[in-house]
C-alpha positions in Angstrom: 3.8 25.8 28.5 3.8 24.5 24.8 3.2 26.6 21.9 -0.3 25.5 19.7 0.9 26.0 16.1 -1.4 27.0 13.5 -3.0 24.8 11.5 -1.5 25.4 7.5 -3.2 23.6 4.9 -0.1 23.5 2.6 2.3 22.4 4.8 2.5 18.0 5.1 1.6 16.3 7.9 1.2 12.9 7.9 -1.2 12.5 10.8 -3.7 14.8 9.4 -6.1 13.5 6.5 -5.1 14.9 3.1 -7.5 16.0 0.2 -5.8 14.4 -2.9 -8.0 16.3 -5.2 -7.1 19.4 -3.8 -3.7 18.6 -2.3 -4.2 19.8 1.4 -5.6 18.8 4.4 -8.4 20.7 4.4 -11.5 20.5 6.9 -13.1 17.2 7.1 -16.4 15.5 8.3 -18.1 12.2 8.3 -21.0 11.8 6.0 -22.8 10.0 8.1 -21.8 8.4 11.5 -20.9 5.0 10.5 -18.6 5.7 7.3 -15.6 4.4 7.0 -14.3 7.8 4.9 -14.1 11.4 5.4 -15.4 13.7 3.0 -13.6 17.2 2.0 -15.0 20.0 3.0 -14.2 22.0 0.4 -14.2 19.9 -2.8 -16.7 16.8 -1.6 -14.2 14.3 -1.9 -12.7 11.6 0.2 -9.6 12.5 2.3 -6.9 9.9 3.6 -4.6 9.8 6.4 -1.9 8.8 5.0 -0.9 5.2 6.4 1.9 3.2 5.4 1.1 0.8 2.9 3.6 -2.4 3.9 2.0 -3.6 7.1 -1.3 -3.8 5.6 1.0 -5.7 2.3 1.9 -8.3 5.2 -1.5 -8.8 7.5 -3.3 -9.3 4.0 -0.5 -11.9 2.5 -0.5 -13.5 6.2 -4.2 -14.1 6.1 -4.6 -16.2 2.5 -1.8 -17.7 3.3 -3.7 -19.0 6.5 -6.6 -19.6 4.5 -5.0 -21.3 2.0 -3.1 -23.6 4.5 -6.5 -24.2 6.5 -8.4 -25.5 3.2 -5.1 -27.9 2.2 -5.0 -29.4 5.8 -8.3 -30.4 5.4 -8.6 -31.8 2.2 -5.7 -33.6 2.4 -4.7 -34.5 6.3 -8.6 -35.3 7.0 -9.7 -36.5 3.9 -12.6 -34.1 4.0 -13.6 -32.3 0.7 -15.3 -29.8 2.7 -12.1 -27.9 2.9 -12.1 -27.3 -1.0 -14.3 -24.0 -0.1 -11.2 -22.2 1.3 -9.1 -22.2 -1.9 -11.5 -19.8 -3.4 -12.3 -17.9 -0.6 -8.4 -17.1 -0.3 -8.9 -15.9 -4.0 -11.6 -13.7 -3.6 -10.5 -12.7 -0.2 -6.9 -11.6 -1.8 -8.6 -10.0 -4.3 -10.4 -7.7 -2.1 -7.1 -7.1 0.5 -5.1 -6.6 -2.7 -7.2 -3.9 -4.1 -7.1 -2.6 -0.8 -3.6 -2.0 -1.1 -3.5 -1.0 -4.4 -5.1 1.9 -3.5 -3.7 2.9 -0.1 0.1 2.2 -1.6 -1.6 4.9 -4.5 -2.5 7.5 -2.4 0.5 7.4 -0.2 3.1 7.8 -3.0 1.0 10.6 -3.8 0.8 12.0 -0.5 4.4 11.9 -0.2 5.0 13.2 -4.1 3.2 16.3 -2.6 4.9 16.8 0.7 8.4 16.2 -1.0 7.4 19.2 -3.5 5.8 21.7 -0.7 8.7 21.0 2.6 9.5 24.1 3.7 
């Protein structure tokens, strides 16, 4: 039979959400059923599982690309101006995957800051 270990806030885990307001994983919950966050249960705040930040780097990179590709065979292989539409939308789209990024690539050096400081 395997052993259930305890659950200890300060120790890292990387599949657990983390608090980083109050550096731990501490209890969690889901404001409302469709929210894309937790919430902390001890400070309000969101908490993260930490994911890697490079795969979500490449899909995002991958995807304007595509974009970008789709609006030039358009306008230029079919003559249609039509396809003008995607260069902007592959702006604003990269934009918005970028920030995305920005932010998950923050918390995970943070997250991993932490865990370097408190391995046991």
């Amino acid at each position: 039979m395997t052993e259930v270990t305890p659950h200890i806030p300060s120790k890292p885990d990387k599949n657990k959400p983390w608090c980083p307001d109050c550096k731990l994983h501490t209890g969690y919950h889901r404001k409302s059923p469709d929210s894309a966050f937790y919430t902390c249960e001890i400070c309000g705040g969101n908490t993260w599982k930490p994911t890697l930040p490079i795969p979500l780097l490449i899909v995002s990179l991958l995807l304007i690309l595509f974009m970008f590709f789709m609006g030039y065979y358009v306008v230029f292989k079919t003559d249609d101006l039509s396809g003008v539409i995607m260069f902007p939308l592959g702006l604003f789209a990269g934009r918005g995957l970028y920030q995305n990024y920005a932010s998950n690539a923050q918390h995970w050096r943070s997250f991993h800051k932490w865990a370097k400081k408190n391995r046991q």
